[in-house]
C-alpha positions in Angstrom: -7.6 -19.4 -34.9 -10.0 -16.5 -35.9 -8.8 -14.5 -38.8 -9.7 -10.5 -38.6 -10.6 -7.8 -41.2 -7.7 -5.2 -40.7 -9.3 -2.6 -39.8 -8.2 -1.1 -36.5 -10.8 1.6 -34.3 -8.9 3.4 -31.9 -11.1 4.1 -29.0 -10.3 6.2 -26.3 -12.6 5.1 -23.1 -13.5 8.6 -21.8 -16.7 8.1 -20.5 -18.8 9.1 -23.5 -22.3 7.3 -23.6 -21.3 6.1 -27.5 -17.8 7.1 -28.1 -17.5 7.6 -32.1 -15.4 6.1 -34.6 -16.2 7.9 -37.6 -18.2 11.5 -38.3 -17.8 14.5 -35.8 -17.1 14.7 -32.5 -20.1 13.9 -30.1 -20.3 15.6 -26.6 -19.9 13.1 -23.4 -22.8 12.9 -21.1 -23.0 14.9 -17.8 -22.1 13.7 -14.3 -25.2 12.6 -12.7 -25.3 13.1 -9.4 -25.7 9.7 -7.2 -28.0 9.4 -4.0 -26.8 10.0 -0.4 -24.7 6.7 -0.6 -23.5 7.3 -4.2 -20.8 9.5 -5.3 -21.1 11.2 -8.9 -20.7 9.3 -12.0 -20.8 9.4 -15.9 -24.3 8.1 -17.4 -23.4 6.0 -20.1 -26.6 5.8 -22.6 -28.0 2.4 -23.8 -27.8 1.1 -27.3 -29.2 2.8 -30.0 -31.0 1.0 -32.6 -29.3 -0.1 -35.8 -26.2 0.5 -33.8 -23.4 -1.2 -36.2 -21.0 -3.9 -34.3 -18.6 -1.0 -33.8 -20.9 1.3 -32.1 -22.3 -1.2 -30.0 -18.6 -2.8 -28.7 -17.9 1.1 -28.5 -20.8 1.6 -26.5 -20.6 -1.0 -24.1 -16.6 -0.2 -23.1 -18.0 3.3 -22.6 -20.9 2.2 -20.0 -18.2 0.8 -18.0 -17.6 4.1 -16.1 -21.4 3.4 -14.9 -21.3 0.7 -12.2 -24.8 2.1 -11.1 -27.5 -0.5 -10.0 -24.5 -3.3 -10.8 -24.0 -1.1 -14.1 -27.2 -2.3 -15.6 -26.7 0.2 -18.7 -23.5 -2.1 -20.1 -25.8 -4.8 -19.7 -28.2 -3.9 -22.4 -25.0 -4.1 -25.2 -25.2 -8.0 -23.8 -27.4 -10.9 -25.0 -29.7 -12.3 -23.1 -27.9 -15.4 -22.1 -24.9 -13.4 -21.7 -26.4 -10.5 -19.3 -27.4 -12.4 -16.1 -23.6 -13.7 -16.1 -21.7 -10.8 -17.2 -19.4 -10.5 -14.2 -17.8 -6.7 -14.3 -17.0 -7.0 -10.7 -14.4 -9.1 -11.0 -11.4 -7.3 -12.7 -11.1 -3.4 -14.0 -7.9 -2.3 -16.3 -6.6 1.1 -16.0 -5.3 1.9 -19.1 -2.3 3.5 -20.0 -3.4 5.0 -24.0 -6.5 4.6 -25.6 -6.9 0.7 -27.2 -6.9 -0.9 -30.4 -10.1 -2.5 -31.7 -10.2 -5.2 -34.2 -13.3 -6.4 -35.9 -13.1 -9.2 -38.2 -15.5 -11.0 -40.3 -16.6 -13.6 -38.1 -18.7 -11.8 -35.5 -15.9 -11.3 -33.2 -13.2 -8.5 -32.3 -10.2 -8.1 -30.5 -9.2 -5.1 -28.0 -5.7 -5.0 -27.3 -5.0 -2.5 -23.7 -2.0 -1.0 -22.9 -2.2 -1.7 -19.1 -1.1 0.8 -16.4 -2.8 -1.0 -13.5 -5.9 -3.7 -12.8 -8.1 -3.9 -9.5 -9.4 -7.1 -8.5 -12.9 -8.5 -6.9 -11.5 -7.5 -3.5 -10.7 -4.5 -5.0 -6.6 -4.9 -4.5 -4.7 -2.2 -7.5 -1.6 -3.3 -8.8 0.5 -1.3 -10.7 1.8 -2.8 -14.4 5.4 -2.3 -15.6 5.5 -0.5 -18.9 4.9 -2.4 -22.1 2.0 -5.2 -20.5 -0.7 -5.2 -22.8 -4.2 -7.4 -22.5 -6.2 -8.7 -25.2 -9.4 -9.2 -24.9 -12.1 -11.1 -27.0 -15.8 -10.1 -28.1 -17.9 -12.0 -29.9 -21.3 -10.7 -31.7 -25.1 -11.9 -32.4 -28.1 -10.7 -33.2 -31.3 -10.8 -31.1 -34.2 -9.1 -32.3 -32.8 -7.6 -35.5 -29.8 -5.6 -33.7 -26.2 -6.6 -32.5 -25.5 -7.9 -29.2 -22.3 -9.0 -27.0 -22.4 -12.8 -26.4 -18.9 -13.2 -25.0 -17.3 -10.9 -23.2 -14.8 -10.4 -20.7 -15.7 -10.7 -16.6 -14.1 -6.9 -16.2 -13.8 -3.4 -17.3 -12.0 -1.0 -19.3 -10.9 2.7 -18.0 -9.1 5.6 -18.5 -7.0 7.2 -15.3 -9.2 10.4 -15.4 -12.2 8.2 -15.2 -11.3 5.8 -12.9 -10.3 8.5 -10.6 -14.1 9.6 -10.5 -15.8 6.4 -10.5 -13.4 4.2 -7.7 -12.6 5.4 -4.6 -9.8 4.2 -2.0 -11.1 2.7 1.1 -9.7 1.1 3.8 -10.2 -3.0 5.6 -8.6 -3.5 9.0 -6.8 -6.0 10.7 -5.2 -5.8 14.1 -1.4 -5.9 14.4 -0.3 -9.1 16.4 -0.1 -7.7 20.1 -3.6 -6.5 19.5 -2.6 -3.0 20.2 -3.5 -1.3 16.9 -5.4 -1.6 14.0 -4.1 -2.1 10.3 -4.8 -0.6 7.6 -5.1 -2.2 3.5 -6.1 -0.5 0.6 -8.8 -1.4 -1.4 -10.8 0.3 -4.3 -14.4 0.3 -5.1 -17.3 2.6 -6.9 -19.1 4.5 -4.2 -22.6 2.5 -4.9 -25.2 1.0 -2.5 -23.4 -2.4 -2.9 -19.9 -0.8 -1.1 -20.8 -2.2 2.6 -21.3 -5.4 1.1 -17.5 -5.2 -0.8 -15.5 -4.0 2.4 -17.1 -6.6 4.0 -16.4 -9.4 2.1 -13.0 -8.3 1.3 -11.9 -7.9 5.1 -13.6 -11.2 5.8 -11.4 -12.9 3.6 -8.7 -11.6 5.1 -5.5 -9.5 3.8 -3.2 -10.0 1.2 -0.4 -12.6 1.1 2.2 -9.7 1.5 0.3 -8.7 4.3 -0.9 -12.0 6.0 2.7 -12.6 8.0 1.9 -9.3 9.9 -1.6 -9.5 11.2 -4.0 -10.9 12.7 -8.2 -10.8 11.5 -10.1 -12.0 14.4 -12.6 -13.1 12.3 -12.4 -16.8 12.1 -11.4 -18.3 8.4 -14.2 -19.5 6.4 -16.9 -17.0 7.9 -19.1 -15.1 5.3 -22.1 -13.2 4.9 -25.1 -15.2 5.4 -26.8 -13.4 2.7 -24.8 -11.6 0.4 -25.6 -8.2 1.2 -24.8 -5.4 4.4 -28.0 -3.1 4.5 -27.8 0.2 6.2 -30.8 1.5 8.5 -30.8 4.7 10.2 -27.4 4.9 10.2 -26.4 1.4 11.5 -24.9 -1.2 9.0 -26.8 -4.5 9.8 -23.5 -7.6 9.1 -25.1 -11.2 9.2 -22.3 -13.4 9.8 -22.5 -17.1 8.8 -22.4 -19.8 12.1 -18.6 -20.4 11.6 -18.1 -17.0 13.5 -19.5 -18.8 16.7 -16.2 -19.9 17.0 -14.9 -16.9 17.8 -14.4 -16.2 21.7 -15.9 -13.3 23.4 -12.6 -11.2 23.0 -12.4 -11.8 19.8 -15.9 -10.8 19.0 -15.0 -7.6 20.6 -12.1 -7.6 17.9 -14.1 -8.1 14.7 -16.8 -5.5 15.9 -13.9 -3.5 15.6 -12.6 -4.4 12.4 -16.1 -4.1 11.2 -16.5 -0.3 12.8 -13.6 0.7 11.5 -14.5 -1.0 7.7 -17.8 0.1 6.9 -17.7 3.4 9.3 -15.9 5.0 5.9 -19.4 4.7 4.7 -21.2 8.2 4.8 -24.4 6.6 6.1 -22.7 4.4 8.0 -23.0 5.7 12.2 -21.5 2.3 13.4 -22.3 -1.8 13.2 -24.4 -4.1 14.1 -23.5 -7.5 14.4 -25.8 -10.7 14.1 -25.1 -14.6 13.2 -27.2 -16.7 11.3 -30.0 -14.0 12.1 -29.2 -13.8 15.9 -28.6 -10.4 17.2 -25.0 -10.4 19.0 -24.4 -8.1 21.8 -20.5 -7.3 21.5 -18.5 -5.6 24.6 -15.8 -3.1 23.5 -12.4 -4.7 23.4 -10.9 -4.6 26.9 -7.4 -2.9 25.7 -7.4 0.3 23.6 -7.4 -1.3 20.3 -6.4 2.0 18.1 -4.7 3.8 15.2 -1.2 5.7 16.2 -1.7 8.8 17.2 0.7 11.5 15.9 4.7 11.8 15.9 6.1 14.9 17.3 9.3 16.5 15.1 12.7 16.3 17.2 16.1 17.8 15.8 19.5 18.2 16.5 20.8 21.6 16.1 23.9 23.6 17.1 22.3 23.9 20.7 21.7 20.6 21.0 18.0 19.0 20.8 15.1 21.0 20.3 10.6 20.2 19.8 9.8 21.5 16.9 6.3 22.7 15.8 5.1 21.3 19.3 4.0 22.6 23.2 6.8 20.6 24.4 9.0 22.9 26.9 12.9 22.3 26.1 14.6 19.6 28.0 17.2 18.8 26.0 19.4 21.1 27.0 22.0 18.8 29.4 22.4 17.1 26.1 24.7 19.7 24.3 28.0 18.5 25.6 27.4 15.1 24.6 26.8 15.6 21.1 29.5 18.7 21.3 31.9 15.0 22.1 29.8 12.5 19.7 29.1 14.3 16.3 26.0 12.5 15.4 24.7 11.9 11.8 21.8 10.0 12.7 19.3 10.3 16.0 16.4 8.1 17.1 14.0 9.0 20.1 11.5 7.1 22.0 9.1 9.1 24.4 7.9 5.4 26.0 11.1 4.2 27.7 12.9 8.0 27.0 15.9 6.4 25.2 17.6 8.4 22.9 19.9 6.6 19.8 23.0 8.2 17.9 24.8 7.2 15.6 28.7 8.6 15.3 31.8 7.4 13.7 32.0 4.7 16.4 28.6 3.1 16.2 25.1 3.4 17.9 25.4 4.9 21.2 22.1 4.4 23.1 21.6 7.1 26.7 18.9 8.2 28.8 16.8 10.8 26.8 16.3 13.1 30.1 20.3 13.0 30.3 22.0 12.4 27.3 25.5 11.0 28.4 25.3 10.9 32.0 25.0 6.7 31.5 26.2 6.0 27.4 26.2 2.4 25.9 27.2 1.3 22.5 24.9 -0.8 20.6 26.2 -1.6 17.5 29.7 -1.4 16.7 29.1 -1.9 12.9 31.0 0.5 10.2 28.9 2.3 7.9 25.7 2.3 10.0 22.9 4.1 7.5 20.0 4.8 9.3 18.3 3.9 13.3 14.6 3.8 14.4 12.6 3.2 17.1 9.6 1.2 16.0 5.9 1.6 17.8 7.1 -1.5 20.3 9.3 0.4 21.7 12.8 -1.6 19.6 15.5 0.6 18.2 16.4 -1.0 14.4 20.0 -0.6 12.7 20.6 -1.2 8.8 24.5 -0.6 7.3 25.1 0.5 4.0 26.8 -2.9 3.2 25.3 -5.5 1.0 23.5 -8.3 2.7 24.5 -7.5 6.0 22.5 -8.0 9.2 19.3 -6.2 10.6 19.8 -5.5 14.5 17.3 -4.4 16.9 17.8 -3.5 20.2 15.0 -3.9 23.1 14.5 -1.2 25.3 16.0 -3.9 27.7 17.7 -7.1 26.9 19.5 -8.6 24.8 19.9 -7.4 20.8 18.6 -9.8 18.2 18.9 -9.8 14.5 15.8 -9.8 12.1 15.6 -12.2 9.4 15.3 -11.2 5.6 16.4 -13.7 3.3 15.2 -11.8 0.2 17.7 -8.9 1.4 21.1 -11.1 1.1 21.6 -9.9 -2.3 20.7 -5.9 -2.1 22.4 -3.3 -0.3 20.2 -1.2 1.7 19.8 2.9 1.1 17.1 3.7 3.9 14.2 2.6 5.6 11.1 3.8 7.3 9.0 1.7 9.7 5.1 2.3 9.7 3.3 4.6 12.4 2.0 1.3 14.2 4.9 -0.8 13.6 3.4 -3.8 11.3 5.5 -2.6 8.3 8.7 -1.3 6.9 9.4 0.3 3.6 12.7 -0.2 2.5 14.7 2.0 -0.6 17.0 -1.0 -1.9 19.8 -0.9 -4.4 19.6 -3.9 -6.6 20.3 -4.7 -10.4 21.4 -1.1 -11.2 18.7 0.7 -9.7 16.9 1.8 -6.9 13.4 0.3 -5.8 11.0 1.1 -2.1 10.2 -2.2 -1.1 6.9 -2.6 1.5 7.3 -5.7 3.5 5.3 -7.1 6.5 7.1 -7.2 9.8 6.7 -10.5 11.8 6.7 -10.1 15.4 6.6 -12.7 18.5 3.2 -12.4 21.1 5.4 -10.0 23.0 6.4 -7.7 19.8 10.1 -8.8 19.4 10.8 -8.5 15.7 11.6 -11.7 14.0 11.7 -11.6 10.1 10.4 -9.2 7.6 7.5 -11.3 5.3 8.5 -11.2 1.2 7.9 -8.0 -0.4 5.6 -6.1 -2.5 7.2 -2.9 -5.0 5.6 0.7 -4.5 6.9 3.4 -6.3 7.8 1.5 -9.5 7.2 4.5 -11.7 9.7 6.6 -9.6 13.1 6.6 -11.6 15.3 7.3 -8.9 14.4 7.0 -5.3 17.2 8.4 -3.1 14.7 9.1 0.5 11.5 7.6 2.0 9.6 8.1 5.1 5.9 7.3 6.2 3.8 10.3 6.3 0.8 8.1 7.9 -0.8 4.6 7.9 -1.5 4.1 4.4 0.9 6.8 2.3 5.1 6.7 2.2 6.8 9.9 0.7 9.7 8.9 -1.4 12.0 11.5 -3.0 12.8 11.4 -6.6 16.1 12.5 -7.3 17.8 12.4 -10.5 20.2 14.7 -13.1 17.5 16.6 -14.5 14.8 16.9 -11.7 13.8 16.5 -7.9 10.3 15.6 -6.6 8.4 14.2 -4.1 6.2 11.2 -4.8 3.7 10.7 -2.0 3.0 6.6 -2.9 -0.2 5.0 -1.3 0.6 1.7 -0.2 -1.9 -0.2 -2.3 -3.2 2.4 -4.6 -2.2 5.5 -6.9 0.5 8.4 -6.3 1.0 12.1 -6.3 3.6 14.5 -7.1 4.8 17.5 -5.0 7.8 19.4 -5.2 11.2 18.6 -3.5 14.7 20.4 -3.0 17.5 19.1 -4.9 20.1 18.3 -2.2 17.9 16.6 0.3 19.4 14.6 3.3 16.6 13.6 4.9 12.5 13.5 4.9 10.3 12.6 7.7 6.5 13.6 8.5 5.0 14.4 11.8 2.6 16.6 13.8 -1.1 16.4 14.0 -1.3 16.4 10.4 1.4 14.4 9.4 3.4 17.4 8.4 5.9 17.0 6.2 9.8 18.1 7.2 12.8 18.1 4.3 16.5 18.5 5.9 18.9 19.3 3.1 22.5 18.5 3.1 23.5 22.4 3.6 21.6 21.6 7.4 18.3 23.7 6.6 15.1 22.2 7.6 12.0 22.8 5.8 8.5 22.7 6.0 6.2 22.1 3.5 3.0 24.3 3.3 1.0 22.7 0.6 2.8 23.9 -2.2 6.2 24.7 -1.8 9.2 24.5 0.8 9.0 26.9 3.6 12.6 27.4 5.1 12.2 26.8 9.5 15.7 26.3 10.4 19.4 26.3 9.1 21.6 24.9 12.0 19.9 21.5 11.8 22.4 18.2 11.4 19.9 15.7 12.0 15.9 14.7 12.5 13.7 12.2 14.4 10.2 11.9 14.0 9.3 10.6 17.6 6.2 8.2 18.6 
């Protein structure tokens, strides 16, 4: 075991080309602006000579938040042997505090992170619970009469505030199972020349294990880039695929040109894709059904005059419904637009009836006491969850016969609401387990024909929310969940697979859904007053409202 000198540097990784640890305060370098395909970054500076081990293991931390030309300015802090291999690709830390240094008196130190969050080589974040800490080791040598790195880790080091400027959020896509929509995952990458070649070889190997029960990639497993790079000329991203894509049929070529469109046209140079394998141009037809993202939800409630459009062109037809909910006090309603069903829930159950004439033909789906919340997914099936622990998830086709959804990892937690995914390939659910409440994102497995059949195992969003009490997707990649406790009430807006922001929220909140063109977001409090919110604060629209449904 190495022994180290006690002495402890504090260094806080703000970008600074050497940050200090002794004398006055140095200024940090400027943001230098990047090319056409680069966004703006800090410009670390390169050792300086006679640089002590301090400086230079200070110096190299701080030239991580400069992955330009495959951050060729931390390389210099690196020996020779160790510079070719240096792997900073692989893994970054966000940290949550600036990190203790050790240097001993062997040639070697010791960094010890508090850790707040980690990307990894296919640039997946995960968020840390409080308390996980990292150490790291470094080792020293000299090469021509100055210190050098020869061991250091295969990752980086940064701040929040920093990372925030060098990585960006993209997206990879995969196609939901009927092949109807396209599905979004997080991943996060510097904006560099090298960011085609990233998304690339992150969607071809395919999406996460939470993920992987709910999609499909059409790109056949094992395929990669023949040579390691995606080049952009004129606009058009040139992809050469190994010969293991030959497998793929013609309609499922017409699927990965899509995947790949949708990838790398994030890209600002980036127009659209061009495929080849094994150096064999590849003319690709369309996909011969609209594969797509959802389009927008329009904003339904249920008022004292029965069931109105809100913030929409839609003329009022809901007007034969009034006596039906004058009869059926509702606390819950669901809508379809595709087979015009409309859902309540009342103190009897789930009554489902025609949407053009609500309670002309009335049938009760689910009998079940305690029914907390009902939604029709993007297939078209009505779900129903009780507030009971472990108890049964029901959906109902808009015909046949009602089936339940399997969830072993749900037996033991008592459900508090739910929110299925614009396209219908997920479901975030707020679960009350072990004395507290969590958002759990799962993946929902579906049959060829879209019945729902069992929800994949989880991931956690929200973790650093202490009391989530509502959720709702506001689009494909971001779920709002509202943060209620004694002392406060916010809204987190949580991206699934990536960071979060605060917003403001109203104390009593019932209810939260998002819709519109812009995913507009909608608050329903338990006094019955709708709001809207307008960027910065809750704008009052309604007060007679009992009850909302974001419709598809």
């Amino acid at each position: 075991m190495r022994k180290f000198a006690a002495i402890a540097l504090l260094i806080s990784l703000t970008g600074c080309a050497a940050l200090p640890v002794s004398g006055p305060v140095r200024i940090g370098p400027d943001l230098a602006p990047g090319t056409e395909v680069e966004s703006f970054y800090y410009s670390p500076s390169p050792p300086t000579d006679g640089a002590s081990q301090a400086e230079i293991l200070s110096g190299f931390l701080a030239a991580g938040t400069g992955p330009q030309n495959d951050y060729a300015v931390a390389r210099e802090f690196l020996s020779e042997s160790l510079r070719s291999t240096w792997n900073p690709n692989l893994e970054v830390l966000i940290q949550r505090q600036s990190p203790q240094v050790t240097i001993g008196d062997n040639n070697a130190a010791q960094l010890t992170v508090d850790v707040i969050a980690s990307i990894d080589a296919d640039g997946r974040y995960e968020t840390k619970l409080s308390g996980t800490s990292r150490i790291l080791d470094y080792e020293f040598v000299r090469e021509g009469g100055e210190w050098r790195l020869s061991t250091a880790p295969d990752l980086t080091v940064l701040i929040r505030p920093v990372f925030e400027v060098v990585f960006r959020d993209y997206s990879v896509f995969f196609v939901d199972r009927q092949k109807r929509f396209l599905v979004p995952e997080m991943r996060w990458f510097p904006a560099t020349a090298a960011t085609g070649t990233k998304l690339a070889n992150a969607l071809l190997r395919g999406p996460s294990a939470w993920l992987r029960p709910a999609v499909i990639s059409a790109i056949p497993s094992g395929t990669r880039l023949s040579i390691d790079a995606v080049t952009v000329e004129d606009g058009v991203a040139l992809v050469d695929l190994t010969a293991r894509a030959l497998v793929a049929s013609r309609a499922d070529r017409s699927l990965i040109k899509a995947q790949l469109d949708a990838t790398l046209s994030q890209l600002a140079n980036v127009d659209r894709v061009a495929i080849s394998i094994e150096r064999s141009s590849q003319e690709i037809e369309e996909p011969a059904g609209e594969l797509r993202t959802p389009g927008a939800r329009s904003l339904i409630v249920l008022g004292d005059s029965g069931l109105e459009a809100i913030g929409s062109s839609e003329t009022d037809f809901f007007s034969d419904g009034k006596s039906f909910f004058d009869l059926n006090p509702a606390s819950e309603i669901a809508i379809s637009r595709q087979s015009s069903w409309l859902a309540a829930v009342t103190a009897a159950g789930v009554f489902r009836t025609s949407l053009a004439s609500p309670g002309v033909d009335v049938e009760l789906v689910d009998s079940r006491s305690g029914i907390l919340a009902i939604e029709f997914d993007r297939q078209d099936y009505l779900w129903s969850f009780t507030r009971a622990r472990g108890s049964n998830i029901l959906v109902t086709p808009s015909t046949g016969n009602q089936t339940r959804v399997l969830a072993p990892w749900l037996e033991s937690q008592a459900v508090r609401g739910f929110s299925i995914s614009p396209e219908g390939s997920r479901i975030a659910v707020l679960v009350a387990s072990a004395g507290r409440n969590r958002v759990l994102v799962s993946g929902i497995i579906r049959d060829q024909s879209g019945a729902p059949l069992e929800l994949a195992p989880p991931i956690e969003i929200a973790a650093e929310v202490a009391n989530p009490s509502q959720l709702a997707w506001v689009d494909q990649m971001t779920v709002a969940v509202v943060n209620s406790t004694a002392d406060f009430t916010n809204t987190v807006l949580v991206s699934v697979g990536g960071t979060s922001r605060i917003i403001s929220a109203l104390s009593n909140t019932r209810q939260i859904v998002a819709a519109g063109s812009t995913a507009q977001l909608y608050l329903l409090t338990n006094n019955d007053e709708l709001h809207r919110f307008n960027g910065s604060s809750w704008v009052l629209v309604r007060e007679d409202t009992r009850s909302l449904s974001a419709v598809n």
